[in-house]
NULO-735357 format. One record per residue (C-alpha): residue in one letter; x, y, z. Coordinates in steps of 0.25 Angstrom, whole numbers, padded with zeros to 4 digits, always signed. Example, Ala and Ser with C-alpha at 12.3 -4.5 7.8 and 13.67 -1.06 7.14 Angstrom:
A+0049-0018+0031;S+0055-0004+0029;
This chain:
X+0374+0227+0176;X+0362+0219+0175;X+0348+0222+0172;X+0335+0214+0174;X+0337+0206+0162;X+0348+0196+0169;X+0343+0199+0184;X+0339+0185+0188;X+0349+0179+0199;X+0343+0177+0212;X+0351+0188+0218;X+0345+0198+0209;X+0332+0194+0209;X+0335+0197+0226;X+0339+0208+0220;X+0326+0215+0211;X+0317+0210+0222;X+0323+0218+0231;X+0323+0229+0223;X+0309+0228+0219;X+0307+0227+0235;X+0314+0240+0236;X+0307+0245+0224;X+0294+0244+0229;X+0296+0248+0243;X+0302+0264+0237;X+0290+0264+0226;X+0281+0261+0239;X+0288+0273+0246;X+0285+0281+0234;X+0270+0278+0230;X+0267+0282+0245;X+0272+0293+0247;X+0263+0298+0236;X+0252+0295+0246;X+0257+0293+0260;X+0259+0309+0262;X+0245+0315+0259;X+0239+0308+0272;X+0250+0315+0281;X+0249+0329+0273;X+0238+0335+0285;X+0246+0333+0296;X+0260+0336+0288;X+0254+0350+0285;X+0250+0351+0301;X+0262+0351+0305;X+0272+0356+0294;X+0259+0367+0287;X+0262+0370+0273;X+0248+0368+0269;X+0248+0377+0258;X+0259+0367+0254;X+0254+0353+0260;X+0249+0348+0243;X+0264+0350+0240;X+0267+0336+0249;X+0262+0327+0241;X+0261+0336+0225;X+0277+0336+0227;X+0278+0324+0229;X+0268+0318+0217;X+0275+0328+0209;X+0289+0324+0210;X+0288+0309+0213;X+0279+0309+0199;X+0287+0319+0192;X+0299+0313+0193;X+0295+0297+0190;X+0301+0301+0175;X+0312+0307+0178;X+0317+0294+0187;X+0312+0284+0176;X+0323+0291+0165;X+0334+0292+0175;X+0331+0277+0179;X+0333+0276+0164;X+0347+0282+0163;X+0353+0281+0179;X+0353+0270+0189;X+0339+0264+0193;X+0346+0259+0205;X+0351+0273+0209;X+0338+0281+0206;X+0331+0272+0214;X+0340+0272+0225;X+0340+0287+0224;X+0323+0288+0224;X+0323+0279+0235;X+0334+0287+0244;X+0328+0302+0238;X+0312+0298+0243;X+0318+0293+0257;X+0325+0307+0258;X+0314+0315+0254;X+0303+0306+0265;X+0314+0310+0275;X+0316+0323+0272;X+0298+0324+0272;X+0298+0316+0284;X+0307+0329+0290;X+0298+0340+0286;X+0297+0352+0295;X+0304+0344+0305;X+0316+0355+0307;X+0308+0367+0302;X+0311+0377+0292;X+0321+0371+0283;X+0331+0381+0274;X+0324+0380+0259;X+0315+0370+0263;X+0306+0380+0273;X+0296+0374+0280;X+0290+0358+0282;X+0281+0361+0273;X+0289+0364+0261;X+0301+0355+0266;X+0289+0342+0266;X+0288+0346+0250;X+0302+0349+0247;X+0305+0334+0253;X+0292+0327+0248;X+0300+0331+0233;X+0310+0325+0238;X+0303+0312+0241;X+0297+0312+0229;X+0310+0314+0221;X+0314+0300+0227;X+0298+0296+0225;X+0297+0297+0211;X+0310+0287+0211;X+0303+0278+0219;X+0290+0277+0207;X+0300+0277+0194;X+0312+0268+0198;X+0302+0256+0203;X+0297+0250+0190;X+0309+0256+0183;X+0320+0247+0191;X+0309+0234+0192;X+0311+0236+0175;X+0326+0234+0179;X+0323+0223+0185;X+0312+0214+0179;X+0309+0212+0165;X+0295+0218+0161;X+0288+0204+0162;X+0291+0203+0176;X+0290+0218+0181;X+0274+0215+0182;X+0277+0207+0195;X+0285+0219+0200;X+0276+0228+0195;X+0265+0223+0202;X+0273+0225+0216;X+0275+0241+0212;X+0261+0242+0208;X+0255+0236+0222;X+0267+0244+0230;X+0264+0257+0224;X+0247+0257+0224;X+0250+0253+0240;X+0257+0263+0243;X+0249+0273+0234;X+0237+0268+0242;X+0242+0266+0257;X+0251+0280+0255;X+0238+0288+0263;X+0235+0277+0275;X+0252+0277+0277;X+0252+0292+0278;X+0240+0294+0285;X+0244+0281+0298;X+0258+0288+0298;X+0254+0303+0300;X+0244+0297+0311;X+0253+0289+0317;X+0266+0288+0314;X+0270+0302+0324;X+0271+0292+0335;X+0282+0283+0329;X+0293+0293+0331;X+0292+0305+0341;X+0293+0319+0334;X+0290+0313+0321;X+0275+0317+0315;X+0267+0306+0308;X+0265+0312+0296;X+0283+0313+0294;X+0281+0295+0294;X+0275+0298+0280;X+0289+0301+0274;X+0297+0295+0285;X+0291+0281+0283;X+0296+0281+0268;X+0312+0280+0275;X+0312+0266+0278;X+0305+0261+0267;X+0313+0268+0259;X+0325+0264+0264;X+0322+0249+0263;X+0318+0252+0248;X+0332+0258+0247;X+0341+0248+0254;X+0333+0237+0244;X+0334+0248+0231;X+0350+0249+0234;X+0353+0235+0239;X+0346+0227+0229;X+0344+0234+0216;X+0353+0230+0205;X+0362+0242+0198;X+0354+0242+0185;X+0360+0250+0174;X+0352+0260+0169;X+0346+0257+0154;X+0349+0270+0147;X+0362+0274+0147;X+0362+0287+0142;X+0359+0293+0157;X+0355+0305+0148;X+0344+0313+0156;X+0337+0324+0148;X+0334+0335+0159;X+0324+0344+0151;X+0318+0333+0149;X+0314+0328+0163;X+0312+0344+0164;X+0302+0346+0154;X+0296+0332+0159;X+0294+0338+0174;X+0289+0352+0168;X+0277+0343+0160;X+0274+0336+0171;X+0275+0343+0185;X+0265+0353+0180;X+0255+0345+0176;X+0257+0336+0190;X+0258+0348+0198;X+0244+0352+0192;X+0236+0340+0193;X+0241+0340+0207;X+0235+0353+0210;X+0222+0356+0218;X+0212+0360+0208;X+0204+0365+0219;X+0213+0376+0221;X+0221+0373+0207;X+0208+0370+0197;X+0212+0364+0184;X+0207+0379+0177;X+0219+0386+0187;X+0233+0391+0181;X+0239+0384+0191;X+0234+0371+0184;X+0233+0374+0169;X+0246+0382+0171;X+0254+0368+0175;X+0246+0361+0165;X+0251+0370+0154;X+0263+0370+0157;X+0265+0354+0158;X+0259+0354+0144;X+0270+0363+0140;X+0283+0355+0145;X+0276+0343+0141;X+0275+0346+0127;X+0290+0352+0129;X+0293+0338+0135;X+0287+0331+0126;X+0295+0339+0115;X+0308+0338+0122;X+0306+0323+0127;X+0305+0318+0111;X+0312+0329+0102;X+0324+0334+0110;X+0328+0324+0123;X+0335+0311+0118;X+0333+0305+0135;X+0320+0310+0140;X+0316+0308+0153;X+0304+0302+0147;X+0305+0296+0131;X+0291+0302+0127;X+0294+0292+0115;X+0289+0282+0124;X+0278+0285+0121;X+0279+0280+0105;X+0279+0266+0114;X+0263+0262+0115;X+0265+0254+0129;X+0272+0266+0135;X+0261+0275+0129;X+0248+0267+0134;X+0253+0262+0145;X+0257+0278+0150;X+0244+0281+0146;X+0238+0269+0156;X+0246+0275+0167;X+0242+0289+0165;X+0228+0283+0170;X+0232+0274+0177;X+0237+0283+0186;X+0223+0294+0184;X+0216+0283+0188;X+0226+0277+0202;X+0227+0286+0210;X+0210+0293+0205;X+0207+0279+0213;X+0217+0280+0225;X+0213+0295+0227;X+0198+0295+0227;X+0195+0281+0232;X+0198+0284+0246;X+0191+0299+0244;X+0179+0289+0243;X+0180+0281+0254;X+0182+0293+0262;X+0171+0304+0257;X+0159+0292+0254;X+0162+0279+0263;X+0166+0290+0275;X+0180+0282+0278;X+0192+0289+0285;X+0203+0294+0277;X+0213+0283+0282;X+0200+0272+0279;X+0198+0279+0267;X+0214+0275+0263;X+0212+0261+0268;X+0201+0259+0259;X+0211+0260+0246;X+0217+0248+0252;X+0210+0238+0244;X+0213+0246+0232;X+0228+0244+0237;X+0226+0230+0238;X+0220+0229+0224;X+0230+0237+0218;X+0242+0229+0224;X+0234+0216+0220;X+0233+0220+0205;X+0248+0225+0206;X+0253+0213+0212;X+0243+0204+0203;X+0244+0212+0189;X+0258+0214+0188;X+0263+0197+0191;X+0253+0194+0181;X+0259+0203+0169;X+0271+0198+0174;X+0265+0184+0170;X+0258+0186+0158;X+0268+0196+0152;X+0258+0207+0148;X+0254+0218+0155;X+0241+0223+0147;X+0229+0213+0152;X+0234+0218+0167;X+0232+0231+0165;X+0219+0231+0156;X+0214+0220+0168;X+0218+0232+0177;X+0212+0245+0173;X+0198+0237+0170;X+0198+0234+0185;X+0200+0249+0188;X+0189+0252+0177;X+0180+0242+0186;X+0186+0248+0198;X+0183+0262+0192;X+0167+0259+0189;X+0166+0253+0203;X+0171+0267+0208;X+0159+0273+0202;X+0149+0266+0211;X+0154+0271+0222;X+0143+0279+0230;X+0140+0282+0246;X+0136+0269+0249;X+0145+0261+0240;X+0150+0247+0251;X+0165+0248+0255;X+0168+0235+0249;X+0163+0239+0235;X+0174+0253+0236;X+0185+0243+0241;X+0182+0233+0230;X+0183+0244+0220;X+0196+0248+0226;X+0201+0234+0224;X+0198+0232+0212;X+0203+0245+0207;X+0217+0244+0214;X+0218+0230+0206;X+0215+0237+0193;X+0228+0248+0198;X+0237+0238+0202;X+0244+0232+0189;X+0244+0246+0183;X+0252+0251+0193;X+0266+0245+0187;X+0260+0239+0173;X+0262+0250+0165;X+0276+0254+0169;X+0278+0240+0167;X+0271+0240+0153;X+0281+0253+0148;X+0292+0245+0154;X+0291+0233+0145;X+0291+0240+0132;X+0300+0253+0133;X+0316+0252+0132;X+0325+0248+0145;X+0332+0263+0145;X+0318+0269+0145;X+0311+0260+0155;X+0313+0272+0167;X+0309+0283+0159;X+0296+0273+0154;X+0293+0265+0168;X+0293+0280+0176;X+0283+0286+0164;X+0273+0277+0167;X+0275+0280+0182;X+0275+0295+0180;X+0263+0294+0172;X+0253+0286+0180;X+0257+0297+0190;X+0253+0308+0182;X+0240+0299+0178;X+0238+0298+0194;X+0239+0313+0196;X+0231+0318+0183;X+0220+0309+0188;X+0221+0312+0202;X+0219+0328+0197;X+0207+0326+0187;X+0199+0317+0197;X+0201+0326+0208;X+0196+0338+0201;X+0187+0331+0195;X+0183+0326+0209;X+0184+0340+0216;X+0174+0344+0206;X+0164+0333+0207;X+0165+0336+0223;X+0161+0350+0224;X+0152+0347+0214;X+0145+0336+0223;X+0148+0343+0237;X+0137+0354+0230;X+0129+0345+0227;X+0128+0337+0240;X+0133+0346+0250;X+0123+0356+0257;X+0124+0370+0253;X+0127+0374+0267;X+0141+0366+0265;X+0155+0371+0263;X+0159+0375+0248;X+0160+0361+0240;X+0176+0364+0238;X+0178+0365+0250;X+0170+0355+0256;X+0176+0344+0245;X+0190+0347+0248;X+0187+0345+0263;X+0180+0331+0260;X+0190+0325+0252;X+0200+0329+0261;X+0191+0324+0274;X+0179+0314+0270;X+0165+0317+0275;X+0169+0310+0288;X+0178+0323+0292;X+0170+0333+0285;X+0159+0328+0296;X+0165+0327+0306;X+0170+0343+0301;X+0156+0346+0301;X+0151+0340+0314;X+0163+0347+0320;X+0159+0360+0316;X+0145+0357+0321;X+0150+0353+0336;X+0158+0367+0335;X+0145+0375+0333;X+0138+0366+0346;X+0150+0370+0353;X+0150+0385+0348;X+0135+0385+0352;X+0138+0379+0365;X+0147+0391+0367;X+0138+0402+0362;X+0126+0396+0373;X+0136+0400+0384;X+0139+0414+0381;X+0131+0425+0387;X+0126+0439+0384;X+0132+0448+0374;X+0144+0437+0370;X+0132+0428+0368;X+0123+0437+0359;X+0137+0440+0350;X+0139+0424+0348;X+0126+0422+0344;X+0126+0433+0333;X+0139+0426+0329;X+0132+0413+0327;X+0118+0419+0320;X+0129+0426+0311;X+0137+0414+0307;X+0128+0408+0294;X+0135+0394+0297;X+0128+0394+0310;X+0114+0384+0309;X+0102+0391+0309;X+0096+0382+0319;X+0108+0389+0330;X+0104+0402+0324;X+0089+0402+0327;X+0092+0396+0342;X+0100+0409+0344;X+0092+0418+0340;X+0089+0424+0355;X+0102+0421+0357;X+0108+0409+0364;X+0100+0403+0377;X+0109+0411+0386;X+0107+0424+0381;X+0090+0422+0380;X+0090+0416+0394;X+0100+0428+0399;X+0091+0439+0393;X+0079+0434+0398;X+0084+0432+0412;X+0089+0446+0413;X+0075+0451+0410;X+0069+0442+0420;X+0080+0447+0431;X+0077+0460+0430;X+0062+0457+0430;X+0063+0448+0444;X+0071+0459+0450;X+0061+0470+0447;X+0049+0462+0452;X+0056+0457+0465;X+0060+0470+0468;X+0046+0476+0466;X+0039+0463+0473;X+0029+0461+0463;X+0024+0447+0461;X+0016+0448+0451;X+0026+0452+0441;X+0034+0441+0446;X+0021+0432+0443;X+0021+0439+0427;X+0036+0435+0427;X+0037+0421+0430;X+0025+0418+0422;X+0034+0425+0408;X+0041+0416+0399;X+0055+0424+0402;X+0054+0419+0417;X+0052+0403+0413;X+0066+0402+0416;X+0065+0405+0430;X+0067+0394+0440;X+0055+0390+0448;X+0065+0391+0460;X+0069+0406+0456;X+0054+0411+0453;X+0051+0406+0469;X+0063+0414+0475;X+0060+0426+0466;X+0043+0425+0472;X+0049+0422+0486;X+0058+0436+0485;X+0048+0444+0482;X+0040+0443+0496;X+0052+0449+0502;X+0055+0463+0506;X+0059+0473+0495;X+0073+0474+0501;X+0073+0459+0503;X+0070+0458+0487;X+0079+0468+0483;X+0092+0460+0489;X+0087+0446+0484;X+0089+0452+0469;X+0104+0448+0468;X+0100+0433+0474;X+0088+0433+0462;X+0097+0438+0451;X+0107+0426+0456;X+0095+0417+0454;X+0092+0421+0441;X+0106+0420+0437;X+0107+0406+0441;X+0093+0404+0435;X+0098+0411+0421;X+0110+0404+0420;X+0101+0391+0423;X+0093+0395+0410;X+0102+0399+0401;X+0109+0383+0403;X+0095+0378+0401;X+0092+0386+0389;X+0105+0384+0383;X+0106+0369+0385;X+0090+0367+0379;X+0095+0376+0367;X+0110+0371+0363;X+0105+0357+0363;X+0093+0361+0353;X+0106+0367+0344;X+0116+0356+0348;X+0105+0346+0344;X+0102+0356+0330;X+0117+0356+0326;X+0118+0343+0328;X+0107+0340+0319;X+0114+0348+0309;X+0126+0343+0311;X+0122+0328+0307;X+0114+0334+0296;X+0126+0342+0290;X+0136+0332+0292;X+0127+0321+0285;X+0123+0329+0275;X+0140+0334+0272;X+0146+0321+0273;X+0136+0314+0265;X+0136+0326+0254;X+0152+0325+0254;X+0150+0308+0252;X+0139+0310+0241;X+0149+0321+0234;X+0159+0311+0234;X+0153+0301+0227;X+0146+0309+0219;X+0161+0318+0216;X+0168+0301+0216;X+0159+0300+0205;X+0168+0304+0192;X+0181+0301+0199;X+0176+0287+0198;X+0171+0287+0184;X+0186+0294+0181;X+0192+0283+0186;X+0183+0274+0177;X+0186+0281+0164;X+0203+0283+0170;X+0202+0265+0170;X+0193+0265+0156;X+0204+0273+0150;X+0215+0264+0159;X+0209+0251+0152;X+0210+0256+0138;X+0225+0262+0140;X+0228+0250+0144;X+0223+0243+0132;X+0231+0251+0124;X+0244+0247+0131;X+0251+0235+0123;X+0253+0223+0129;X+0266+0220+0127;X+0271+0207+0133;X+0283+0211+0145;X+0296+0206+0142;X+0304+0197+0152;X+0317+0193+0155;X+0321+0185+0142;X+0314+0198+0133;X+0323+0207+0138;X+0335+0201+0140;X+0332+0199+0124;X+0331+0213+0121;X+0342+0215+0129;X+0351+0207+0123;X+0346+0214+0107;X+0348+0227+0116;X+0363+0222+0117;X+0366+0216+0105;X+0360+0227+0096;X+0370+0236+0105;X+0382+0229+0102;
């Protein structure tokens, strides 16, 4: 058996690279998924429904793959890294399979419908995904002595911000796209199904090249109620930050009930994890250990500050600078590239210098900087100053990404380096989902409050119009407006082609409907241009027939000199004159051919009449349609700075307090090779 201490023949060095190569690629796999899933959700919920259920997708998910993150670091203690790598690796394949086949064969016996079978196998996934975070750094520890774990480090850091980042635009290009690769298969089932070969790479390279490492404790003791009182701590408390809090508010049972409960297994866990359990999952003594407790601590917000960045950045860019979802994703790319720089820059460095402190310090003041930048943004703030700040805020995340598992790493004791590496992990998770929680209420809050303010008071309920905008952007909710605009030309159109009593029973319908504009109202007041013209030329007709057939010309004079008879065609009034200087009986059988005439001449009218008035209302609504949807989308991009506003000043006050936990870390220099090959050897002579 070998560990990393005396790994250093050229073949082994083939061998960790590969390892590390198959490493990365399942982390990859892991850190995307968290992501990739959300774009594809609407269509998903097309076709399988379930939308009562559609949250569980991706809460199942980030509760399991985070949950479970412990329980994997003390197994990697006490059981084969090689094999619970191997099975994290095979179990997250299985389960993007088994999601990719959803509802593909119906009702299934147990499982019931797609829509539950997609959550049942998204746990699945995320059984093998939680694997995929905890063993990563755990086995490169197994590898590399602390000194050169920041190189390593680095790689991880800029592999899991990518994937963290470009998860959205991957699952968005493949439900859009990717149903014409294979007949019969949907886009949105590429999502899971693009996972396989990846994942089958990263295993051949897992089981081909990794050495057989033995496991550093060798108890194997695994204290159940422990990890059982662990899980009841922490899944209530995940499961209630997770909750919506507009439907969920923090005041709700649903919430303070979870939140109680957690309190009460923790201190259970707590109790149990120090008095009574000789192999925790977690050793809450390492805690006595001031690098494992400051640098837990700058994980924890670390993590409150990550993902409050990758979450409400693109909300910006969307809502203010008007960009299209998929636009609004590309624009975190320079964050992307900032993060992988500062990953792939800090971790070589610490590696160099042998300290890990300065790095970190270096990194959480550029996220400060980053943080006071945030706070200038406004309407008119240029594009390259929001992709600068991006920039330089994804180099202040980069080295933290891997520096404090690293840090924890190089001070605890080799048959606690699982349970120690995953903590760090799990924490910054909890820091990510914590923050992700209080700035989105704080945010919903902020919004309403602002959609009052600078939305008209005709407008939907602020709720409900800051739900619809952070899930569409102004550009959707316009075109949602101008939309239903058109429909009320259309509708009008329509109405102007009825007649009679069908006619008079719309228009009571549209004077009764208060979202109707009052300028439609007031034109319909006599009805529409139809009915009007149809009334007065039945009065009209009745008064030509009784003149011509009493040959009296000068009432016919009187007549065609009234206002109701301006209507009548030059042409007609001629034929009517001429019919009255024949004979009575001659008169009487021209009336059919007259009332022919008039017809003609009525229908003539009403086409006149209702193409003069329905441009004057086609031209009104479309007046009111610019000024509404102006006066909207610019309301909705004012409320969002205005809402933005203590989101970015949280984030400000999350990097003060980052810089000063990360003060308080020590700097203790990483050992190398020679160190503990050392403490080895006293290890081994104090043994014997």
């Amino acid at each position: 058996m070998m560990d990393f201490a005396i790994i250093d023949q050229p073949v082994q060095t083939r061998n960790r690279t590969y390892t590390v190569v198959g490493l990365l690629l399942a982390m990859f796999l892991g850190a995307l998924d968290q992501t990739i899933v959300s774009t594809a959700l609407p269509r998903i919920v097309e076709q399988l429904g379930g939308l009562d259920r559609y949250t569980w997708v991706s809460t199942v998910y980030l509760l399991v793959s985070t949950l479970l993150v412990p329980i994997y670091g003390k197994l990697a203690d006490i059981l084969s890294r090689r094999a619970l790598e191997i099975w994290s690796v095979t179990t997250f394949v299985l389960g993007s399979a088994l999601c990719g086949m959803a509802g593909e064969f119906g009702a299934l016996p147990l499982l019931g419908e797609g829509m539950t079978q997609l959550i049942v196998f998204r746990g699945v996934q995320a059984l093998g995904g939680a694997g995929l975070f905890a063993m990563a750094l755990i086995i490169v520890s197994d590898l590399y002595a602390p000194r050169d774990r920041g190189k390593i480090g680095g790689l991880f850091g800029a592999v899991w911000g990518l994937a963290s980042v470009i998860g959205p635009l991957t699952g968005g290009f493949l439900t859009d796209n990717a149903g014409g690769w294979i007949g019969g298969i949907d886009g949105w089932r590429w999502v899971f199904y693009v996972n396989l070969p990846l994942g089958v790479v990263a295993l051949w390279f897992i089981a081909t090249y990794m050495p057989r490492l033995r496991p550093p404790d060798s108890s194997h003791q695994f204290d159940f109620l422990s990890a059982f009182l662990m899980l009841a701590t922490f899944f209530p408390l995940v499961f209630a930050l997770q909750l919506d809090k507009t439907q969920y508010p923090w005041t709700s049972w649903q919430v303070t009930g979870q939140l109680a409960a957690s309190v009460l297994f923790a201190v259970l866990w707590v109790w149990h994890s120090l008095k009574v359990s000789q192999h925790p999952v977690v050793d809450l003594r390492l805690f006595r250990n001031r690098v494992f407790l400051t640098s837990s601590v700058a994980a924890l917000i670390f993590g409150a500050g990550f993902f409050a960045v990758i979450v409400f950045l693109p909300l910006y860019m969307v809502n203010v600078k008007g960009v299209s979802a998929t636009a609004a994703g590309a624009s975190i790319i320079p964050m992307t590239l900032g993060l992988m720089l500062g990953a792939g820059v800090g971790g070589p460095i610490v590696s160099k210098i042998g300290r890990y402190k300065a790095v970190m310090v270096i990194g959480s003041v550029m996220l400060a900087v980053a943080g006071l930048l945030m706070t200038r943004f406004q309407l008119d703030t240029p594009l390259w100053q929001v992709v600068g700040t991006m920039f330089v805020a994804g180099l202040g995340f980069g080295p933290g990404i891997s520096l404090y598992s690293i840090a924890v790493q190089n001070v605890v004791q080799r048959n606690e380096l699982g349970q120690a590496t995953s903590f760090s992990q799990f924490i910054r998770q909890i820091g990510s989902t914590a923050g992700v929680a209080v700035v989105g209420a704080i945010f919903s809050a902020a919004l309403a409050t602002a959609f009052a303010a600078h939305l008209p008071a005709g407008a939907t309920g602020a709720a409900r119009t800051a739900r619809s905008a952070v899930q569409q952007g102004p550009a959707e909710i316009r075109r949602t407006l101008e939309a239903g605009f058109d429909r009320r030309i259309a509708e009008l159109a329509t109405l102007f082609d009825l007649r009679g009593a069908e006619a008079a029973q719309a228009v009571a319908r549209v004077k009764a409907d208060p979202s109707s504009p009052q300028v439609i109202k007031d034109m319909l007041n006599d009805g529409t241009p139809a009915v009007a013209v149809e009334a007065g030329y039945q009065w009209l007709e009745a008064a030509l027939e009784g003149i011509v057939v009493g040959g009296d010309r000068d009432a016919l004079e009187v007549l065609f000199a009234s206002p109701e008879a301006a209507r009548v065609p030059q042409e007609s009034r001629e034929a009517v004159v001429a019919l009255l200087g024949l004979a009575p009986e001659a008169r009487l059988s021209a009336i059919p051919q007259m009332r022919a005439q008039m017809g003609r001449d009525r229908d003539s009218a009403i086409d006149a009449a209702t193409a003069t008035v329905f441009a004057k209302v086609k031209t009104s609504l479309e007046d009111a349609k610019r000024t509404a949807a102006d006066t909207v989308t610019n309301g909705i991009r004012e409320s969002f700075v205005e809402a933005m506003r203590p989101i970015w000043w949280y984030n400000v006050l999350i990097f003060s307090l980052l810089i000063v936990a990360n003060l308080f870390i020590p700097s203790i220099p990483l050992k190398g090779k020679q160190d503990l090959a050392a403490e080895e050897g006293a290890a081994t002579a104090a043994a014997h």
